[in-house]
C-alpha positions as CSV (number, residue, x, y, z in Angstrom):
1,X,-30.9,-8.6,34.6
2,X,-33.9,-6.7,32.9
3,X,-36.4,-8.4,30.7
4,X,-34.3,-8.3,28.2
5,X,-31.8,-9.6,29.2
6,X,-34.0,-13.0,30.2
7,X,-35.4,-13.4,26.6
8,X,-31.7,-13.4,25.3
9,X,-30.3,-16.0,27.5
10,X,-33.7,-18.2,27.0
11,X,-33.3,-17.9,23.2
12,X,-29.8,-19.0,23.6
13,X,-30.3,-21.9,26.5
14,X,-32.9,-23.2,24.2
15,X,-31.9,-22.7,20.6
16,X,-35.0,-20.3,20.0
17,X,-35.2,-17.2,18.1
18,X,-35.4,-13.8,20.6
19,X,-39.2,-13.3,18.9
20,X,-39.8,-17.1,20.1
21,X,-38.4,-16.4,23.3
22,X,-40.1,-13.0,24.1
23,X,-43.3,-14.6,22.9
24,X,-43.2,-17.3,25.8
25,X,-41.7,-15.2,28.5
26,X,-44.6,-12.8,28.0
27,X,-46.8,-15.9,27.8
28,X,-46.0,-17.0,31.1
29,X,-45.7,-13.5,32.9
30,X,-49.5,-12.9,31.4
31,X,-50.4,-16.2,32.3
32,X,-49.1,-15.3,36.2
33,X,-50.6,-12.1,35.9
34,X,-54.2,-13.2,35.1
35,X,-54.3,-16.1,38.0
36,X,-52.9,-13.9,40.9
37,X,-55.4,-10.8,39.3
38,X,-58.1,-14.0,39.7
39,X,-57.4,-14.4,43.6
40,X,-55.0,-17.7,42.6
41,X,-52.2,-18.6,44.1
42,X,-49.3,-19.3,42.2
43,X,-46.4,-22.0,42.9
44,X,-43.3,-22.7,41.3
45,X,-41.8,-25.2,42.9
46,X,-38.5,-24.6,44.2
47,X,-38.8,-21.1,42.6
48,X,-41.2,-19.4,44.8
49,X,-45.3,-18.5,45.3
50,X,-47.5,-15.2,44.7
51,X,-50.4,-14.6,46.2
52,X,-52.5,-11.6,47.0
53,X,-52.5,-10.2,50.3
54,X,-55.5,-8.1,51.4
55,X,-54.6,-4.9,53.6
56,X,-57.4,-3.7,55.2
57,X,-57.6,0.2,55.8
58,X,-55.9,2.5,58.2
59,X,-55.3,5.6,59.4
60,X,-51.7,7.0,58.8
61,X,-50.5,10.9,58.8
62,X,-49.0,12.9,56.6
63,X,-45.6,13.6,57.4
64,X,-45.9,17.0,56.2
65,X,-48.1,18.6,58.2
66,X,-49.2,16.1,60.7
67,X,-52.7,15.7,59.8
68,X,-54.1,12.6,59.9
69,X,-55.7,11.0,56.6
70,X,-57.4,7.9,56.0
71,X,-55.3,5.0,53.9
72,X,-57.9,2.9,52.1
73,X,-57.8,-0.7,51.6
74,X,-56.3,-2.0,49.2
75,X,-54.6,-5.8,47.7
76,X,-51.5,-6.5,47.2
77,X,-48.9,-9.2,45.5
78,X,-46.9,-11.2,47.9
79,X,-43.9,-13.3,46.5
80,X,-42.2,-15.8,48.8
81,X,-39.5,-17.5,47.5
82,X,-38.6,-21.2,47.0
83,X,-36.4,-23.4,49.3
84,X,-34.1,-23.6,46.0
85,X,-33.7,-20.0,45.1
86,X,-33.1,-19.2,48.9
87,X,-30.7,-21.6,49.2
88,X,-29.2,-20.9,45.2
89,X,-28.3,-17.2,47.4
90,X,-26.4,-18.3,50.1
């Protein structure tokens, strides 16, 4: 299912147009966007939580040649998901 996809099924579940729809899908994806961008952690319950993760820096090589290069640090988005949607895939 691609974004799509989700706008057309919400505008059908919910009687909306697919211009209503998109509007409140990309309302809530912003919305998402701008709390875990602030350091927030974000819970749906049942659905799942992101969070940022902070991975600190590292040394790595490069598979290439061997040499060794310096990884900097760097966050990241972590997404763990919800006792419902685990158990909604067994």
């Amino acid at each position: 299912m691609n974004k799509g996809d989700l706008v057309e099924k919400v505008a059908t579940e919910c009687g909306l147009s697919k211009a209503v729809s998109d509007q409140v899908l990309n309302s809530i994806l912003s919305s998402i966007t701008e709390a875990v961008k602030a350091g927030d952690k974000v819970t749906l319950i049942g659905f799942g939580t992101f969070s940022v993760s902070a991975r600190s820096a590292r040394e790595g090589r490069n598979p290439q040649t061997g040499e060794t290069i310096q990884i900097p640090a760097k966050k990241s988005v972590k997404f763990k998901a919800g006792s419902k949607l685990n158990d909604a895939v067994k």
